[in-house]
C-alpha positions in Angstrom: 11.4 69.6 -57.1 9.6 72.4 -54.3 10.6 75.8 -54.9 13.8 76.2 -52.5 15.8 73.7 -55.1 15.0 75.6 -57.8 16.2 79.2 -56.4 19.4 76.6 -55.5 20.3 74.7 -58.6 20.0 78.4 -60.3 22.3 80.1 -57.9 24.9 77.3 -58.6 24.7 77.8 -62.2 25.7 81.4 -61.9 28.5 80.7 -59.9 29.6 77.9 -62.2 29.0 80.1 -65.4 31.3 83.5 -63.0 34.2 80.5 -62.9 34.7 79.6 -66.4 36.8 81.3 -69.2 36.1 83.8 -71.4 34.5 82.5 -74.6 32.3 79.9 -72.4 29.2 79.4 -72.4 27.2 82.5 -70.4 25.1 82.4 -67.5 22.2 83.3 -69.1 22.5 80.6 -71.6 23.5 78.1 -68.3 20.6 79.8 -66.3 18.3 79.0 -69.7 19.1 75.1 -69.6 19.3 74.8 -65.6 15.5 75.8 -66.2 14.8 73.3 -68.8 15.9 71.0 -66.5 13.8 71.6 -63.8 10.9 71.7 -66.1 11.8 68.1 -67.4 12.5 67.0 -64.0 9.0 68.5 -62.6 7.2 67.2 -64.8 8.8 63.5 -64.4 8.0 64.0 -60.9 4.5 64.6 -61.3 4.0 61.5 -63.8 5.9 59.4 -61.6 3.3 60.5 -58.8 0.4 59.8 -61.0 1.8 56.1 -62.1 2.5 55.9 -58.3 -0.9 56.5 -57.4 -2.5 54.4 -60.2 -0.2 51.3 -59.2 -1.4 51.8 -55.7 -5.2 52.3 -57.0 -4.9 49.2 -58.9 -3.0 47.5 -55.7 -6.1 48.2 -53.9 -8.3 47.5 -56.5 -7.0 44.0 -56.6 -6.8 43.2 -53.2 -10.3 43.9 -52.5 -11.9 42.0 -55.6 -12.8 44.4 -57.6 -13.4 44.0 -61.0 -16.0 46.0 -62.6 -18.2 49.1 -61.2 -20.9 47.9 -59.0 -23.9 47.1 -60.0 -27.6 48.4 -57.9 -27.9 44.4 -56.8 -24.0 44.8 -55.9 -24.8 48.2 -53.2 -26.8 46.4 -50.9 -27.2 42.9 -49.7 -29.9 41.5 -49.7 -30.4 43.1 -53.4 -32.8 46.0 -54.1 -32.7 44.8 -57.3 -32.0 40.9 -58.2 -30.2 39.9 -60.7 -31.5 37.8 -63.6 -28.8 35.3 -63.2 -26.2 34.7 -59.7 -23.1 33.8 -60.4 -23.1 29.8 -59.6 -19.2 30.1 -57.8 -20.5 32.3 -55.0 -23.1 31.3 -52.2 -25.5 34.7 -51.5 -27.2 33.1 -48.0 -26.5 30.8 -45.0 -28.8 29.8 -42.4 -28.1 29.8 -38.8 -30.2 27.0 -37.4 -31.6 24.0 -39.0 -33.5 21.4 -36.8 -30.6 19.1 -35.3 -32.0 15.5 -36.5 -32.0 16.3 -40.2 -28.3 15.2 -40.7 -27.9 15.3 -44.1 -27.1 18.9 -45.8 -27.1 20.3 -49.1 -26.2 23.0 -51.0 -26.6 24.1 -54.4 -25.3 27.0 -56.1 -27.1 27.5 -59.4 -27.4 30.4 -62.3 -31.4 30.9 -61.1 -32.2 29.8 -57.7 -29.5 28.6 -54.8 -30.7 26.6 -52.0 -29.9 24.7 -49.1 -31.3 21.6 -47.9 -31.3 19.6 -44.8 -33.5 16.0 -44.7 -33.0 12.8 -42.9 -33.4 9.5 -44.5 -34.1 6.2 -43.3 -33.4 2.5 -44.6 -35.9 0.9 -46.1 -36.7 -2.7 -45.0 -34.9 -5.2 -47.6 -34.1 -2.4 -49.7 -30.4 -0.5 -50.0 -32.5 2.6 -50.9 -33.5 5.2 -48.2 -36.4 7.4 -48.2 -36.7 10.9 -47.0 -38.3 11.1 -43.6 -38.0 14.5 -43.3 -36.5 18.0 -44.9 -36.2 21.6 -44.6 -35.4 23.6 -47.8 -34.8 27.0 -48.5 -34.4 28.2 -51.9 -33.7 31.8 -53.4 -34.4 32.7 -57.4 -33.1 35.2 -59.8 -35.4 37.8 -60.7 -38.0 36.5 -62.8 -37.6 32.8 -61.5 -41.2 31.5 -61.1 -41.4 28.9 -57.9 -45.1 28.6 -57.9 -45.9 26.6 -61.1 -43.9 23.8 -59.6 -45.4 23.9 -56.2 -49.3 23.9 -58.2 -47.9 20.7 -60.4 -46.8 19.3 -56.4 -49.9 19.8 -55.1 -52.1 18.4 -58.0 -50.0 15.6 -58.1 -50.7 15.0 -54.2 -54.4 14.5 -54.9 -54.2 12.4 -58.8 -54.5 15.5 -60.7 -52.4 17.0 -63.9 -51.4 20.7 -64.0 -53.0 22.4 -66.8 -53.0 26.6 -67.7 -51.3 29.0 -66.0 -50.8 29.6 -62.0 -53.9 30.6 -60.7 -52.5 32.8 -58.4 -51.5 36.5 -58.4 -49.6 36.2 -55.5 -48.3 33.0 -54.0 -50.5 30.5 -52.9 -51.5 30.2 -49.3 -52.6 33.0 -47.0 -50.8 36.1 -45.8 -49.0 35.6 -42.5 -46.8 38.1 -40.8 -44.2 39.5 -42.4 -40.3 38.1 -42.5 -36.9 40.3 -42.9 -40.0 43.8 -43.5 -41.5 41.8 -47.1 -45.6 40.3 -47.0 -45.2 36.6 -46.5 -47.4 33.5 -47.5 -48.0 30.5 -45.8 -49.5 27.6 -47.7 -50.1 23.8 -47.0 -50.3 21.0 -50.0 -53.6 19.4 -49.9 -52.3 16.1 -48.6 -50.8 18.4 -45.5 -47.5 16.9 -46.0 -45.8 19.6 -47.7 -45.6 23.3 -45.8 -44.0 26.5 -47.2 -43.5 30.4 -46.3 -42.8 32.4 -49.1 -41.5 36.0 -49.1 -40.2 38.1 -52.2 -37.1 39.6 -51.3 -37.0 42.2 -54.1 -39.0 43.0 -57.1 -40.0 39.6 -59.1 -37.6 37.7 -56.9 -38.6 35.6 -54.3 -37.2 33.2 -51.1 -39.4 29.8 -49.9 -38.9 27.6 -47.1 -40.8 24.3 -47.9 -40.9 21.8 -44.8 -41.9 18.0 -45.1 -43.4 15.6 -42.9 -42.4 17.5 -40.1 -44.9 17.5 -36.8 -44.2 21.4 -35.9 -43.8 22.9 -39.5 -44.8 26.2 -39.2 -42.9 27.1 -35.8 -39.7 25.5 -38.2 -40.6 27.4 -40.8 -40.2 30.6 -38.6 -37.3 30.0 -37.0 -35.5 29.0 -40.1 -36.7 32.5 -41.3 -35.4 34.5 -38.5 -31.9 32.9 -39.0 -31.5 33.5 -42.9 -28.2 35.2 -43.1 -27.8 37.5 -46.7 -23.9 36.7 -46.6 -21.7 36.0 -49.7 -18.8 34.3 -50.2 -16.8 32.1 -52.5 -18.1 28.3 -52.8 -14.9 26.2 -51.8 -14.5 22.3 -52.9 -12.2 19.9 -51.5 -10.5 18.8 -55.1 -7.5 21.0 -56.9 -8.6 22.5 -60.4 -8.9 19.9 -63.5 -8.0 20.9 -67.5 -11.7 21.3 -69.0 -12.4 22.8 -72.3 -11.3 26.5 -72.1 -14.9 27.4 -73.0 -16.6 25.5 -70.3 -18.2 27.9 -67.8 -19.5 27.0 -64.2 -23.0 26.1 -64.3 -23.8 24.5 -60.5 -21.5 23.4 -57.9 -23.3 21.5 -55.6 -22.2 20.4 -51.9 -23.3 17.3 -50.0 -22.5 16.4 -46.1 -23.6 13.6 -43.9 -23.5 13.3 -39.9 -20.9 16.5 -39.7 -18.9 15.3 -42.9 -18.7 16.3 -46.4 -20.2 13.4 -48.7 -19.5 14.5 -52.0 -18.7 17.8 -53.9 -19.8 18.0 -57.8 -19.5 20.8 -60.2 -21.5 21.0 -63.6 -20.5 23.3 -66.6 -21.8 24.3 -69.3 -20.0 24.7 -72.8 -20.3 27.8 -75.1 -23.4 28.0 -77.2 -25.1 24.9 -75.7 -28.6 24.2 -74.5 -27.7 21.3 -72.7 -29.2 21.4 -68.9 -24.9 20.3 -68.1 -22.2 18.8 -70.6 -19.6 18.0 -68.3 -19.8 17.5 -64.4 -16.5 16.5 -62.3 -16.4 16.0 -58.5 -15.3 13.7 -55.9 -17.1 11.5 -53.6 -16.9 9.5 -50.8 -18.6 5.9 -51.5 -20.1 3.6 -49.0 -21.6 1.5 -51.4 -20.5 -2.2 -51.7 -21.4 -2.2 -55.7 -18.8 -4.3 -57.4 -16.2 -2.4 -60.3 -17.3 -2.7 -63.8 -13.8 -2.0 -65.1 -10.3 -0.5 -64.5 -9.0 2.9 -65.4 -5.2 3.3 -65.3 -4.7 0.2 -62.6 -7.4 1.4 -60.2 -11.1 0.1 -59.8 -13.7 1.9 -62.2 -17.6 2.1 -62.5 -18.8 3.1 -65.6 -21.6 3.5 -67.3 -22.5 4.9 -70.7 -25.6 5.9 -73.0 -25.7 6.1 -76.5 -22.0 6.3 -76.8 -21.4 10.1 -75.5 -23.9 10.5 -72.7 -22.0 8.7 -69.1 -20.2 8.5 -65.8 -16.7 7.3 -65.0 -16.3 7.3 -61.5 -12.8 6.3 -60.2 -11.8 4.9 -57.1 -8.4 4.5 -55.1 -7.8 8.1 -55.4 -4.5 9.3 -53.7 -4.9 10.7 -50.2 -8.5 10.2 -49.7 -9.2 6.4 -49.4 -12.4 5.7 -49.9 -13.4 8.5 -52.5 -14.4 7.9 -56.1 -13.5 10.9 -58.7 -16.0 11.3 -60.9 -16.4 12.6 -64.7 -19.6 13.1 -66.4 -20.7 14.0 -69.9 -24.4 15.2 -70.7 -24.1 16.1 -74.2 -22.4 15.1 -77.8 -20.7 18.2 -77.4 -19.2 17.2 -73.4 -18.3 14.0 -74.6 -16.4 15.4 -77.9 -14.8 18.4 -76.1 -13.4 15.4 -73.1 -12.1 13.4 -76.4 -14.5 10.7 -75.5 -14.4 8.2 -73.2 -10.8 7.6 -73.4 -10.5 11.6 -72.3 -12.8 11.3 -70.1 -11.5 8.0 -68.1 -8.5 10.0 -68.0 -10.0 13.2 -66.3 -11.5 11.2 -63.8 -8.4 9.2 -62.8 -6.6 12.5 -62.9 -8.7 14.3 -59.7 -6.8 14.7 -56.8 -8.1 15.9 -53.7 -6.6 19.0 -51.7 -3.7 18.6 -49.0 -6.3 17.7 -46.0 -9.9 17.0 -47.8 -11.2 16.4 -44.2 -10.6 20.5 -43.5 -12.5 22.4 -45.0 -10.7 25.4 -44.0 -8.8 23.9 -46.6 -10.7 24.0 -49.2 -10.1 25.8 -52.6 -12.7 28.6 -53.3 -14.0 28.3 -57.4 
């Protein structure tokens, strides 16, 4: 209530008071409790302010997907600082050109390192397996996530030797070569000269490689892969509607497949509370080309199974509704997975239970994790 009211409601109460009988109330007394309630009803009106602001706050708050105070690693993108772990449902990176003939893509969204991979394969003579003839990968780590052991173990196994000790080097192997996004880069080669890779650290103990293979021009790909790195998050999307799990399974990696312009298969590993499992349960869906016979039935539709040590399996599922072709699939990696699905029976039924979204072939369409 502004000030011109209150001069207002006061001058009305006079009047009122000048109109009644004798023995009534008086004006003073009328004047007293007009006041009171102006007081009440200003300070209503400022609390109703406040809650209005706070709902709008919170409105805001919401819509923009915020949940917490951000963090140094949250301010800036690529991160000043890298976090120790990412967050498996959200891809931090795409890249804006990959050479054209390696049609097969990957990516994988993991707690320590994402990457994304492109290769090409080819059939081998009077084999149904396919060799890689060729791939690109990039792959970023958490702070702290140590690439370089791996690539030494790589490159002594290229020429019949076993790792042993620590890395040798302070820095990443290979020679300095000029820099990529303002950081020192590395460029080293295995010693078989199959095997090529740029490496860069993005931020204190965190680092980005590109590693090419069997690739005539590696170095001019490994450059223009570089140059078209693109720090960009955003939600990881799959092409199946949510599942019950175990309410204390937590996403571990999500991992997407695509072949000739098409998705090939989308699976999602999680990790139960208190494990040390690598995964205890993975679900996904898949398209299958493979002319492998069933080796059982779950709920009237074709099944291939296949189980170790009574806990430790897959069950993937064909015949699913709307996506002909596709196999759902339900794996346990642990005692714990198996027990939480309620053992194979529960996890037959999970698989047979996927279903993909409205139009799996859009992935505009997709639901984000």
């Amino acid at each position: 209530m502004i000030h011109d009211d209150e001069i207002l409601v006061r001058e009305m109460l006079t009047r009122a008071a000048d109109d009644l009988p004798a023995g009534g109330p008086g004006a003073a007394a009328l004047a007293t409790a007009g006041e009171r309630a102006v007081r009440r009803r200003r300070r209503l009106a400022v609390a109703a302010t406040a809650v209005v602001t706070a709902v709008a706050l919170l409105g805001v708050t919401v819509l923009l997907g915020v949940r917490q105070p951000p963090t140094p690693a949250d301010r800036t993108w690529p991160p000043t600082i890298a976090p120790t772990a990412f967050d498996p449902a959200r891809q931090l990176f795409r890249l804006a050109w990959l050479p054209a003939d390696l049609s097969e893509r990957n990516l994988s969204t993991g707690v320590d390192r994402q990457t994304i991979r492109a290769t090409r394969s080819a059939p081998v003579r009077a084999s149904r397996t396919d060799f890689r003839a060729g791939s690109v990968t990039v792959t970023v780590g958490a702070r702290g996530v140590d690439f370089f052991t791996d690539q030494l173990s790589r490159d002594n196994s290229s020429v019949g030797r076993l790792r042993s000790g620590p890395t040798p080097w302070a820095t990443p192997p290979g020679s300095p070569v000029d820099p990529v996004q303002g950081h020192p880069a590395f460029l080293h080669t295995s010693p078989n000269g199959k095997e090529t890779v740029l490496s860069w650290q993005y931020a204190p103990e965190a680092w980005v490689t590109i590693t090419v293979v069997t690739r005539d021009r590696a170095v001019e790909e490994l450059r223009r892969v570089a140059e078209g790195m693109v720090w960009e998050r955003k939600p990881v999307r799959v092409p199946f509607q949510p599942v019950a799990l175990p309410s204390d399974a937590r996403l571990d990696a999500a991992r997407v497949a695509w072949r000739d312009g098409r998705w090939n298969g989308v699976t999602l590993d999680f990790r139960l509370a208190g494990s040390a499992a690598g995964r205890d349960l993975t679900v996904g869906l898949e398209r299958s080309d493979q002319p492998d016979d069933p080796t059982g039935v779950v709920q009237g539709r074709p099944a291939w199974i296949s189980v170790w040590h009574g806990w430790s399996g897959t069950w993937s599922v064909g015949g699913v509704p709307g996506c002909v072709g596709c196999r759902a699939l339900v794996g346990t990696g642990s005692p714990a997975g198996s027990a939480a699905l309620g053992g194979e029976d529960g996890a037959r039924d999970l698989a047979a239970a996927i279903r993909p979204v409205a139009d799996h072939d859009d992935e505009s369409t997709w639901r984000p994790l």
